[in-house]
Structure formats: structure tokens, C-alpha cells
TIRO-2110 file (N, C-alpha, C; in Angstrom, 1 decimal):
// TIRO-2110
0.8, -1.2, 0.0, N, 1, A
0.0, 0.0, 0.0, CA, 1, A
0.9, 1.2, 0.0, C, 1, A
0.6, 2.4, -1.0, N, 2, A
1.0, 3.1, -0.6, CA, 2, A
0.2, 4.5, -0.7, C, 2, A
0.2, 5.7, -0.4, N, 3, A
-0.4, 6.8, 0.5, CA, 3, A
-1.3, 7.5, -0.8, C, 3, A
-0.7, 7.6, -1.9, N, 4, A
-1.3, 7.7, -3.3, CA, 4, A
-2.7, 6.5, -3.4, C, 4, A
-3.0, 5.6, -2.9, N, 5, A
-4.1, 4.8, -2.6, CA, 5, A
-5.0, 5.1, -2.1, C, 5, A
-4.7, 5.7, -1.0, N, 6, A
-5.6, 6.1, 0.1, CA, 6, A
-6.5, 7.3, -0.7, C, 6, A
-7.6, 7.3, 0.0, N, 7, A
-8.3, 8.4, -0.4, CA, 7, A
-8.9, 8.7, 1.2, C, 7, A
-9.1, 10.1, 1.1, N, 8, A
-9.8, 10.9, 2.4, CA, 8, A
-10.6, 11.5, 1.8, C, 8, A
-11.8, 11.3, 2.4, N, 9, A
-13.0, 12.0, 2.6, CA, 9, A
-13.9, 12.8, 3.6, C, 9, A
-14.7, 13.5, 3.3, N, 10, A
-15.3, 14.1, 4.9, CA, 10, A
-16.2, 13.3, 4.8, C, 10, A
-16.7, 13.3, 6.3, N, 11, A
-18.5, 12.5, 6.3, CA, 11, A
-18.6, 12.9, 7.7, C, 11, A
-19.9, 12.5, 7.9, N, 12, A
-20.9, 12.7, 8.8, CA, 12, A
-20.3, 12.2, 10.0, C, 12, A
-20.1, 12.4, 11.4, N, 13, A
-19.8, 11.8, 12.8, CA, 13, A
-20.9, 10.2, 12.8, C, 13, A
-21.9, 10.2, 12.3, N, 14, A
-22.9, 9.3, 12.3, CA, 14, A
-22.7, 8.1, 11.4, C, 14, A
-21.6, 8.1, 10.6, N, 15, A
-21.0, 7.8, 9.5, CA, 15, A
-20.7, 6.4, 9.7, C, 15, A
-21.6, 5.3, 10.0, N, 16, A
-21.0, 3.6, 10.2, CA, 16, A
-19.6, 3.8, 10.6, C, 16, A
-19.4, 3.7, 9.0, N, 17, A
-17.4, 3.4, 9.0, CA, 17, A
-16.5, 4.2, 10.1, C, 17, A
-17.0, 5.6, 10.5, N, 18, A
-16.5, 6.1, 11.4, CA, 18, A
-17.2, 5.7, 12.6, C, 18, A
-18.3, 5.6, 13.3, N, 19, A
-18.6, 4.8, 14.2, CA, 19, A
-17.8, 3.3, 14.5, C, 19, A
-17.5, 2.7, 13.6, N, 20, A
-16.4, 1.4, 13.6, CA, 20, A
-15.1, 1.9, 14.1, C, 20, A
-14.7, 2.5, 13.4, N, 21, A
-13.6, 3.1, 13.8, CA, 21, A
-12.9, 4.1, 15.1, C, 21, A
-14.4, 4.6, 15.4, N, 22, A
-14.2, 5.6, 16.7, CA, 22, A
-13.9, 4.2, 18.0, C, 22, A
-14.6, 3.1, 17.7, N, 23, A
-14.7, 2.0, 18.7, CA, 23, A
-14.2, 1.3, 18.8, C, 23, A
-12.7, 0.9, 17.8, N, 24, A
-11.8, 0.6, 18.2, CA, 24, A
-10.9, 1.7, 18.5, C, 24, A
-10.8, 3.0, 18.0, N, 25, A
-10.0, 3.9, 19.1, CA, 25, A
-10.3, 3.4, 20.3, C, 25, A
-11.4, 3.9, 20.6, N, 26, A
-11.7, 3.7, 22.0, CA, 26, A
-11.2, 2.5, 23.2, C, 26, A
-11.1, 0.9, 22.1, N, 27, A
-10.7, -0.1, 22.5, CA, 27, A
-9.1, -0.2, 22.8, C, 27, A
-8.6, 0.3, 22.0, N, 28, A
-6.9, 0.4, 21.2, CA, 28, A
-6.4, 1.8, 23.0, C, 28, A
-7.2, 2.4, 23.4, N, 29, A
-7.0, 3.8, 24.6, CA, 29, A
-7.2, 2.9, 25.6, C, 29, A
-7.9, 2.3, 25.6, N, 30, A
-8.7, 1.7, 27.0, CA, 30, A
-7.5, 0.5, 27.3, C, 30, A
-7.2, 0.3, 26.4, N, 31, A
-6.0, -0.9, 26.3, CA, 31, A
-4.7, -0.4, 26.6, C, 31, A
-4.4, 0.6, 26.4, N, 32, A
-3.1, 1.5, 26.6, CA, 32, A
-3.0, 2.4, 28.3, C, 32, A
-4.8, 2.6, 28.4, N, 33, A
-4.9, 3.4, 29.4, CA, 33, A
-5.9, 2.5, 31.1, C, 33, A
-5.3, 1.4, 30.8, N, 34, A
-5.8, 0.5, 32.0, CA, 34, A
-5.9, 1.5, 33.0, C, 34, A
-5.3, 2.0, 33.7, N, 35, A
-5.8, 2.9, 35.3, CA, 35, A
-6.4, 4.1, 35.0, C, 35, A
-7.2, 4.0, 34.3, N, 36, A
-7.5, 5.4, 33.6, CA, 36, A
-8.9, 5.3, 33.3, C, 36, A
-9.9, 5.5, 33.8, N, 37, A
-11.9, 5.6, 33.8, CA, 37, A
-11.9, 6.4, 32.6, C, 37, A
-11.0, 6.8, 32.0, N, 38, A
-11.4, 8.3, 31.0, CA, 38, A
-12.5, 7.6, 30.3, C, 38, A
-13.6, 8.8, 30.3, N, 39, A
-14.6, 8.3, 28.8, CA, 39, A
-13.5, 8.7, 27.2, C, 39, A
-13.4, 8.2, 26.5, N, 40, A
-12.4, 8.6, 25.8, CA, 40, A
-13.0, 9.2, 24.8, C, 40, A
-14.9, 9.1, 24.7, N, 41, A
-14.9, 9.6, 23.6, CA, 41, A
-15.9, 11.3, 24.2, C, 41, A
-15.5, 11.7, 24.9, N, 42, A
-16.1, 13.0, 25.6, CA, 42, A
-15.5, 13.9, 25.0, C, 42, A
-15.8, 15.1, 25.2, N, 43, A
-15.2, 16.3, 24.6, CA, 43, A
-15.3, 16.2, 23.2, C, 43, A
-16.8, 15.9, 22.8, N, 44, A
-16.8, 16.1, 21.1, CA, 44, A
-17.7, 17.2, 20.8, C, 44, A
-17.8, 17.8, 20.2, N, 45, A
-18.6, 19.0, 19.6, CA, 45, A
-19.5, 19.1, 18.3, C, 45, A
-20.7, 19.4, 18.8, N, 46, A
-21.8, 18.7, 17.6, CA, 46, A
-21.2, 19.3, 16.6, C, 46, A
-20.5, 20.2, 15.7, N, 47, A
-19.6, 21.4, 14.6, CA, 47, A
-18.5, 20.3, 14.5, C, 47, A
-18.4, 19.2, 14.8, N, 48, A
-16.9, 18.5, 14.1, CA, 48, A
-17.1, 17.9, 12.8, C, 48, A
-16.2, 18.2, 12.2, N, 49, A
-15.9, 17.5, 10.7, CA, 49, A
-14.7, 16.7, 11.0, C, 49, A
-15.5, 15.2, 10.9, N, 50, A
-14.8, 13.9, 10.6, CA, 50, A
-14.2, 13.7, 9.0, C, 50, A
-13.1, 13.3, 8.9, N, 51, A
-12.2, 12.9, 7.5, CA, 51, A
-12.0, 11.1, 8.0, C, 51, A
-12.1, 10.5, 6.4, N, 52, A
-12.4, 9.2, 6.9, CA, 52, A
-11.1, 8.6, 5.4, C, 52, A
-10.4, 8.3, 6.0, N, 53, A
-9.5, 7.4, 5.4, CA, 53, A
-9.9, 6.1, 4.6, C, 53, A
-9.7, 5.9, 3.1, N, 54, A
-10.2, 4.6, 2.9, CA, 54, A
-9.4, 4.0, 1.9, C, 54, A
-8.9, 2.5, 1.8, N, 55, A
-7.9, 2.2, 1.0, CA, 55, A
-8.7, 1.0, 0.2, C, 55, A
-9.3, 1.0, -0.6, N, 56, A
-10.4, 0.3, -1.7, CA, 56, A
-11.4, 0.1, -1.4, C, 56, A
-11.6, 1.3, -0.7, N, 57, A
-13.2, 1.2, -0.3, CA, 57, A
-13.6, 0.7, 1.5, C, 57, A
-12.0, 0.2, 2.2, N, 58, A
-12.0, -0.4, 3.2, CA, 58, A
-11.6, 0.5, 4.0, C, 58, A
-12.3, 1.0, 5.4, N, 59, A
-12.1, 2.4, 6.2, CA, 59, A
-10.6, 1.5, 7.0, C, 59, A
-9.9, 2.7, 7.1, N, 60, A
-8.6, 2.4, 7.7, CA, 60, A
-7.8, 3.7, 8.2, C, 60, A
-8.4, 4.5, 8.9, N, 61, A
-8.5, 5.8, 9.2, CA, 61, A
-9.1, 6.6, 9.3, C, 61, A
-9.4, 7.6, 10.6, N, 62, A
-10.0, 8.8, 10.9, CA, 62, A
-9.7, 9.8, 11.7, C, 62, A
-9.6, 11.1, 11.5, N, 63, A
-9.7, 12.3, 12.5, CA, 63, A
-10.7, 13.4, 12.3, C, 63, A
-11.0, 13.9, 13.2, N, 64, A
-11.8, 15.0, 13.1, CA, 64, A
-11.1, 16.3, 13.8, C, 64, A
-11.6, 17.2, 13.0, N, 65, A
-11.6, 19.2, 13.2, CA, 65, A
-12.6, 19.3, 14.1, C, 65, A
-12.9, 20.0, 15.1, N, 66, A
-13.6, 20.6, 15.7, CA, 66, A
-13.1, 22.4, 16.2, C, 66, A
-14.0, 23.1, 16.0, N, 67, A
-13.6, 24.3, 16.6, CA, 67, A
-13.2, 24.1, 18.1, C, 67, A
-12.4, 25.1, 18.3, N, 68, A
-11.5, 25.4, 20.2, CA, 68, A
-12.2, 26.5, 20.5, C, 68, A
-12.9, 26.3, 21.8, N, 69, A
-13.5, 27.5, 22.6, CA, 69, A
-12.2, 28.6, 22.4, C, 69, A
-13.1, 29.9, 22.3, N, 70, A
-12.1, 30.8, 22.3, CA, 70, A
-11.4, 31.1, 20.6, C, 70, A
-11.1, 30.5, 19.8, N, 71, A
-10.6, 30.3, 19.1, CA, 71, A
-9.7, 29.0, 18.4, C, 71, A
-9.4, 28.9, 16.6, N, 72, A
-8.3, 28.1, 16.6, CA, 72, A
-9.7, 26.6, 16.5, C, 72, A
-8.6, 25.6, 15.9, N, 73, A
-9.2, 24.2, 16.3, CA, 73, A
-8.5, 22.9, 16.8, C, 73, A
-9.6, 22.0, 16.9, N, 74, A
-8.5, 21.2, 17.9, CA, 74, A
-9.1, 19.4, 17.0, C, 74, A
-7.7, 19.1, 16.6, N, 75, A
-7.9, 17.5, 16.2, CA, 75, A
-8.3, 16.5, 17.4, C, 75, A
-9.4, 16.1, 17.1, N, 76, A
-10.3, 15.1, 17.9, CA, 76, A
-9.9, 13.4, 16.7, C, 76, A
-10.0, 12.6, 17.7, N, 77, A
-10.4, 10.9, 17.1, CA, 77, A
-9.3, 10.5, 16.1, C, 77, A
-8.2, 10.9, 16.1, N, 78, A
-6.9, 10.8, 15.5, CA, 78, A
-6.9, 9.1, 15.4, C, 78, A
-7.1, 8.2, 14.5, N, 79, A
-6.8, 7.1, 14.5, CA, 79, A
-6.9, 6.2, 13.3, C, 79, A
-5.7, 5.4, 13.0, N, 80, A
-5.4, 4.4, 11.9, CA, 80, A
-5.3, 2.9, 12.1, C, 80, A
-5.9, 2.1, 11.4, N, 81, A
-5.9, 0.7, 11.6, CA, 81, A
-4.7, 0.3, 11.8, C, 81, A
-4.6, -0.6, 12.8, N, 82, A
-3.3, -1.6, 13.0, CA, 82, A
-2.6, -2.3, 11.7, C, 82, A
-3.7, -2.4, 10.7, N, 83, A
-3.2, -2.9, 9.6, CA, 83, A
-2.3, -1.7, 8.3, C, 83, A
-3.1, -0.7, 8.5, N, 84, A
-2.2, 0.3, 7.7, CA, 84, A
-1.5, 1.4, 8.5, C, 84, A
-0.9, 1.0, 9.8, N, 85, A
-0.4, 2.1, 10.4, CA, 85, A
1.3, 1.6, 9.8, C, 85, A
2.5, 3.0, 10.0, N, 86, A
3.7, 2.6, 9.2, CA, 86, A
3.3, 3.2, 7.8, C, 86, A
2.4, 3.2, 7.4, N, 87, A
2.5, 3.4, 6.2, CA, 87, A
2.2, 5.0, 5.1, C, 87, A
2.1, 6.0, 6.6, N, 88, A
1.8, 7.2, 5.6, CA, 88, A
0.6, 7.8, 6.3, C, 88, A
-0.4, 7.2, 6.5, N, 89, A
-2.0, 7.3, 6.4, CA, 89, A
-2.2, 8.3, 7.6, C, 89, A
-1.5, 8.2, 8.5, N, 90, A
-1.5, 9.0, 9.7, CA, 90, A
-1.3, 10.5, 9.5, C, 90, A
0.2, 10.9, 8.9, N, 91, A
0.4, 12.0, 8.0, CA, 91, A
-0.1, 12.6, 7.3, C, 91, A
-1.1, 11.6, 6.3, N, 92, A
-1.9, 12.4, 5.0, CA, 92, A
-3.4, 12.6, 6.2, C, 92, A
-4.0, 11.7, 7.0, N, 93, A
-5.1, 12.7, 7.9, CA, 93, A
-4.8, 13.9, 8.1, C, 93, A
-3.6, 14.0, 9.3, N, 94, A
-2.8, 15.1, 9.7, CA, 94, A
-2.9, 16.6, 9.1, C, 94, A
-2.1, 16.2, 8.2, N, 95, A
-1.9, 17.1, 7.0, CA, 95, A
-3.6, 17.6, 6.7, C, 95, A
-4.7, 16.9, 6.1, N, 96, A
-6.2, 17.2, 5.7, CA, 96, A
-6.5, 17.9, 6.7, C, 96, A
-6.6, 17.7, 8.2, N, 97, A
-7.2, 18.4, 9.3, CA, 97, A
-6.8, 19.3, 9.1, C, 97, A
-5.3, 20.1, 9.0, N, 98, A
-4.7, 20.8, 9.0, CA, 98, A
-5.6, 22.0, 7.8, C, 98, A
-5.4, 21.7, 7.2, N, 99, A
-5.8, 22.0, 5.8, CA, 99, A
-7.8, 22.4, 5.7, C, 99, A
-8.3, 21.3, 6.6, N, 100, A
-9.6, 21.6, 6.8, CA, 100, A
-9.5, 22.8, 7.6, C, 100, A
-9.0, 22.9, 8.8, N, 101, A
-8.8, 23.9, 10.1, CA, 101, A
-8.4, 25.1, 9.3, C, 101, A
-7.7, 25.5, 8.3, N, 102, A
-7.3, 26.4, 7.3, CA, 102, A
-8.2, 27.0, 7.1, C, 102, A
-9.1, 25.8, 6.3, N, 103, A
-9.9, 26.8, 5.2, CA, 103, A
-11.1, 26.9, 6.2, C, 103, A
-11.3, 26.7, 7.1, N, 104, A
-12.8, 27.2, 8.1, CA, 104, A
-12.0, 28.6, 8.7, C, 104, A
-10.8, 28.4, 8.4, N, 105, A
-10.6, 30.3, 8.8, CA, 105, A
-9.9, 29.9, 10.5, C, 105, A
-9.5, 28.8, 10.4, N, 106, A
-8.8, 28.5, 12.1, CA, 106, A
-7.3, 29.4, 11.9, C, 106, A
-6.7, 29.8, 12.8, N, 107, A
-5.1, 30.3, 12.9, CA, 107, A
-4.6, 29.5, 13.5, C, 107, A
-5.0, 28.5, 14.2, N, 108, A
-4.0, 27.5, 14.7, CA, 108, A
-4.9, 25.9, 15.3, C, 108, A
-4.5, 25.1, 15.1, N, 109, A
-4.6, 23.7, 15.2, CA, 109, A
-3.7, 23.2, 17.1, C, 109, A
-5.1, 23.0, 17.7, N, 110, A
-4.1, 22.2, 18.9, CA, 110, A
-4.8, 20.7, 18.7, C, 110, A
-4.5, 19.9, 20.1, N, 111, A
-4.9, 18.8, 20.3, CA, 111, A
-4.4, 18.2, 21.7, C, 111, A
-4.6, 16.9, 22.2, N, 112, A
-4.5, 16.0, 23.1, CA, 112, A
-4.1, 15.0, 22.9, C, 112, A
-3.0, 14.3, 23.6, N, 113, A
-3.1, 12.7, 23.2, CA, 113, A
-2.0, 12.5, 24.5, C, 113, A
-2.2, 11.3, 24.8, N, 114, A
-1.7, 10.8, 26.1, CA, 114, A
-0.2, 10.3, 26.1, C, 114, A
0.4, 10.4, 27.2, N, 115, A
2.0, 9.4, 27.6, CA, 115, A
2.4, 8.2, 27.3, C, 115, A
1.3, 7.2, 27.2, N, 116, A
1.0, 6.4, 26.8, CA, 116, A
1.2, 5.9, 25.1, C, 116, A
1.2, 6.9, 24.0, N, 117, A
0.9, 7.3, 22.9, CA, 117, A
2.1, 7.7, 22.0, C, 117, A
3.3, 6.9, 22.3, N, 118, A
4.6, 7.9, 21.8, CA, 118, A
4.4, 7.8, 19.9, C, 118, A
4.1, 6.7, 19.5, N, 119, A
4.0, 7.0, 17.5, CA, 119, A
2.9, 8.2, 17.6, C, 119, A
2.5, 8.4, 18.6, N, 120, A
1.3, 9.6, 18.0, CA, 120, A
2.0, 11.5, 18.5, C, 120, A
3.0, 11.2, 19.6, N, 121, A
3.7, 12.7, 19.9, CA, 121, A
4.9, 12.5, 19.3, C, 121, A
5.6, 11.4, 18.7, N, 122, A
6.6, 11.7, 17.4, CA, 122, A
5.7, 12.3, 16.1, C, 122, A
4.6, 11.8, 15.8, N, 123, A
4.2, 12.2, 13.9, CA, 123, A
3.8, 13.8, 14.8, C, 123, A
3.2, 14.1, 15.3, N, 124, A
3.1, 15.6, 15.9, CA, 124, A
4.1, 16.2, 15.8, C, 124, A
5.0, 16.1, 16.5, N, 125, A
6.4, 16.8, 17.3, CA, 125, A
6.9, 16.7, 15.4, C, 125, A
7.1, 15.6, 14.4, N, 126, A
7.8, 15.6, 12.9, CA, 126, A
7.0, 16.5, 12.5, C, 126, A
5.1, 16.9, 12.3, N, 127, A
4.5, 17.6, 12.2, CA, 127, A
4.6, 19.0, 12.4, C, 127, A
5.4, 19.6, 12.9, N, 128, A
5.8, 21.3, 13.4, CA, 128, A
4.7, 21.2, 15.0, C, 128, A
3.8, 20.5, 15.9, N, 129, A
3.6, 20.8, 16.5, CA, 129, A
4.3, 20.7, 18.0, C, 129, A
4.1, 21.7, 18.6, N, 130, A
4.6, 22.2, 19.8, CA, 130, A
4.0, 22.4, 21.0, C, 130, A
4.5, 21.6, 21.8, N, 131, A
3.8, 21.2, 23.5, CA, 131, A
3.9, 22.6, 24.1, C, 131, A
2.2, 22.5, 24.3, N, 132, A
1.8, 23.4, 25.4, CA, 132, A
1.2, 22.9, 26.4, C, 132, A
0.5, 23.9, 27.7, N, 133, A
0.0, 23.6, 28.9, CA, 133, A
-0.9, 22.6, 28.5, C, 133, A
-1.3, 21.9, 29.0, N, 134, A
-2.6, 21.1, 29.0, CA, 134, A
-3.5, 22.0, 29.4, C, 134, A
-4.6, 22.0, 28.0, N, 135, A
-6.0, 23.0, 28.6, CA, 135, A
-6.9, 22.0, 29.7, C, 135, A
-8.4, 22.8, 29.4, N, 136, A
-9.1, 22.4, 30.3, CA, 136, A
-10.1, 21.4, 29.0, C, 136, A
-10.2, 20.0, 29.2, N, 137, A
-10.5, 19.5, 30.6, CA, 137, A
-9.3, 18.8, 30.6, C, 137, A
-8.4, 18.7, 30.2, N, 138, A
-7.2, 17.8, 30.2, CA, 138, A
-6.3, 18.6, 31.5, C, 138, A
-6.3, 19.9, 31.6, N, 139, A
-5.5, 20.2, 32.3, CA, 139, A
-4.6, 19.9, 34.2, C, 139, A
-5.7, 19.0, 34.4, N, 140, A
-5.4, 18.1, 36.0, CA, 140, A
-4.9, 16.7, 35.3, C, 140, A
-4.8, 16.4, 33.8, N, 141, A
-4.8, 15.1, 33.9, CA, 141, A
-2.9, 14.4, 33.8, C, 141, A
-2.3, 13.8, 34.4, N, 142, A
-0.7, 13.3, 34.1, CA, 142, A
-0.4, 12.4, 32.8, C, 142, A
-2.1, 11.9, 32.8, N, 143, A
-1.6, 11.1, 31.5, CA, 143, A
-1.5, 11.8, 30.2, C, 143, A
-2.1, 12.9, 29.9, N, 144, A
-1.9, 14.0, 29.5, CA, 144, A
-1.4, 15.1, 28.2, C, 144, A
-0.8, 15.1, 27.2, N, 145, A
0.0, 15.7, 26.7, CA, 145, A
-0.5, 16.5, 25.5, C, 145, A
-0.6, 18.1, 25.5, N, 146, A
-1.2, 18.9, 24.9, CA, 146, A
-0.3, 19.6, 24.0, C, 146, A
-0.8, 19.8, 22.4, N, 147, A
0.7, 20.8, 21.3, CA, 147, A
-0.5, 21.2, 20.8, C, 147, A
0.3, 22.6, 19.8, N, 148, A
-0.1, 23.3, 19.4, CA, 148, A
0.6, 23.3, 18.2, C, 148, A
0.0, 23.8, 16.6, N, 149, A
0.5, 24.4, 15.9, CA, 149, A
0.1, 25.5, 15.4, C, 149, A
0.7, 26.9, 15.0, N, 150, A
-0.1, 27.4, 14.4, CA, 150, A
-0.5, 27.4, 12.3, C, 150, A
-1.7, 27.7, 12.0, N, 151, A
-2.0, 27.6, 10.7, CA, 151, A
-2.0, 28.9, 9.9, C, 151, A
-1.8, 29.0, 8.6, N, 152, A
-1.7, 30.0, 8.1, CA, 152, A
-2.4, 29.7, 6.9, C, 152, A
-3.3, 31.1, 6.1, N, 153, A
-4.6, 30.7, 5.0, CA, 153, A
-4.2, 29.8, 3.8, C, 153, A
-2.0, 30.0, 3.8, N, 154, A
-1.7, 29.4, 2.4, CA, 154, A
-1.9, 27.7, 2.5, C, 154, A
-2.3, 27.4, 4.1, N, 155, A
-2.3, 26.1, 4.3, CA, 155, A
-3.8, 25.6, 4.1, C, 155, A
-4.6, 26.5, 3.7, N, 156, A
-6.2, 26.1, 3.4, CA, 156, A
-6.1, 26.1, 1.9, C, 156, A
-6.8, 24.8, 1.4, N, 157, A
-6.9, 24.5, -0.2, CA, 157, A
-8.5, 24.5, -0.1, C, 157, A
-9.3, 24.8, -0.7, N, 158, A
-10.5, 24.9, -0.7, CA, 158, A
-11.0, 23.3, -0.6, C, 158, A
-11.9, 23.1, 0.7, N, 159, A
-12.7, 22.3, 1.1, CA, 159, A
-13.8, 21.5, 1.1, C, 159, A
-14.3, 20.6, 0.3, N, 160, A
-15.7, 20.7, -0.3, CA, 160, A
-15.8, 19.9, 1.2, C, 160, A
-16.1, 20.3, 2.2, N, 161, A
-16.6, 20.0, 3.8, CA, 161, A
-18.4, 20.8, 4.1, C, 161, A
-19.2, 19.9, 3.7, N, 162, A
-20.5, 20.5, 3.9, CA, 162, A
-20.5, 21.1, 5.6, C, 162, A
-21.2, 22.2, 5.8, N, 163, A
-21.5, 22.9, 6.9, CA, 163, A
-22.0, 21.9, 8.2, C, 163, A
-22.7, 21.4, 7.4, N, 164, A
-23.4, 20.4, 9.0, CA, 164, A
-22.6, 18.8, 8.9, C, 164, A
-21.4, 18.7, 8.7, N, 165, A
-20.5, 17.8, 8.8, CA, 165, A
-19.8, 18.2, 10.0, C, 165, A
END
């Protein structure tokens, strides 16, 4: 497989293939994050646009944009199948959010992901993003780890992201 295969698309949060997919995130955290109650899939925002990774029609990736109180957005549900992770797929989401968060007029792109999680704060940290405070509600939590990047308009390519996605 390679990354020219893949195709990303936006779709609905309600979206099966992403419903599959948000539930083994959830399975793949819960597995990583044994002393840890987190609901993992809290802090979602009815305004997110899900991007849904698929490699012949077989979903094998997803993240979502959501607007950041205050400003800016924040990558929610960051996740690639065990089967095509290594291979790109993570980077080309990455890159789309980035790109989606552009063209909705965001100036900067944060996000969350846990200690637990080091292939996910290496493609970040290779990504240009940069560790900040842990917000709220993450902000009391150790497992924890909060970056920022900022975005600029030449990084928005026009979107075909319907409004109530």
C-alpha cells in the first residue's frame, strides 16, 4: 500500500465506517490506558468534521476538526488501523485536518493525546507541533500531553466540507 491509494473524505460523525472506527479507538485507549476511567470519547462538539481514510473502499483511518472554545481548532479521534499504520496514512489525515482547520478560517490547530501514545507525539512533534500547557479539561490530567501548531490561509486548499459535517 502506498499513500497515493488512500483516499480521504469528509462524512458525517454518524458515519458507520467512522462509528467502527471511533470503537476501536476507543478499544486500542482503553487498552493502553488500563488505570485510567477516561470516557475517551467525551469532549466532542456537535460542529466536528470527521475525515475518513479509505484504501479500496475499506475504512482504515480517521480524525476530526472541531472548533477550540475561544478560538483556533482542535484535532479530535486521530486514529489508523493496526493494519495500515507505518504506512503514511496518519500523516496524509494530519496534513487534511490541518488543511480543513485552514480553510474554516482556524489560525491555529491544537490537540490531546496521552504518555501512553509515543507513535502519535513523534508524527506531531515531525508535524511542526509544539507542547503546550494542558487545557481544560485535560488540564489536571498526568496522562496528558497537549501541542499546538499554528496555521496560516496558504495552508487552506478549498474544502468541499459540507457545513453540518
Amino acid at each position: 500500500m502506498t499513500t497515493a491509494d488512500v483516499t480521504i473524505i469528509a462524512v458525517a460523525g454518524d458515519d458507520p465506517r467512522i462509528r467502527r472506527l471511533v470503537r476501536d479507538l476507543d478499544a486500542d485507549l482503553a487498552d493502553r490506558y488500563l488505570d485510567d476511567p477516561d470516557d475517551f470519547g467525551a469532549h466532542i462538539d456537535p460542529a466536528i468534521r470527521f475525515l475518513l481514510a479509505e484504501l479500496d473502499g475499506r475504512p482504515i483511518g480517521c480524525c476530526a476538526v472541531q472548533p477550540f472554545p475561544g478560538g483556533g481548532a482542535e484535532l479530535k479521534r486521530m486514529y489508523v488501523t493496526p493494519q495500515a499504520r507505518g504506512c503514511g496514512v496518519a500523516r496524509r489525515l494530519l496534513a487534511e485536518a490541518e488543511h480543513t482547520a485552514a480553510a474554516l478560517g482556524h489560525p491555529e490547530i491544537r490537540l490531546e493525546t496521552g504518555i501512553h501514545q509515543p507513535e502519535a507525539i513523534a508524527l506531531y512533534i515531525r508535524a511542526g507541533y509544539t507542547p503546550i500547557p494542558n487545557y481544560p479539561p485535560y488540564q489536571r490530567d498526568p496522562l496528558s500531553r497537549c501541542y499546538a501548531k499554528p496555521l496560516s490561509p496558504q495552508e487552506a486548499r478549498p474544502a468541499n466540507i459540507p457545513a453540518n459535517i
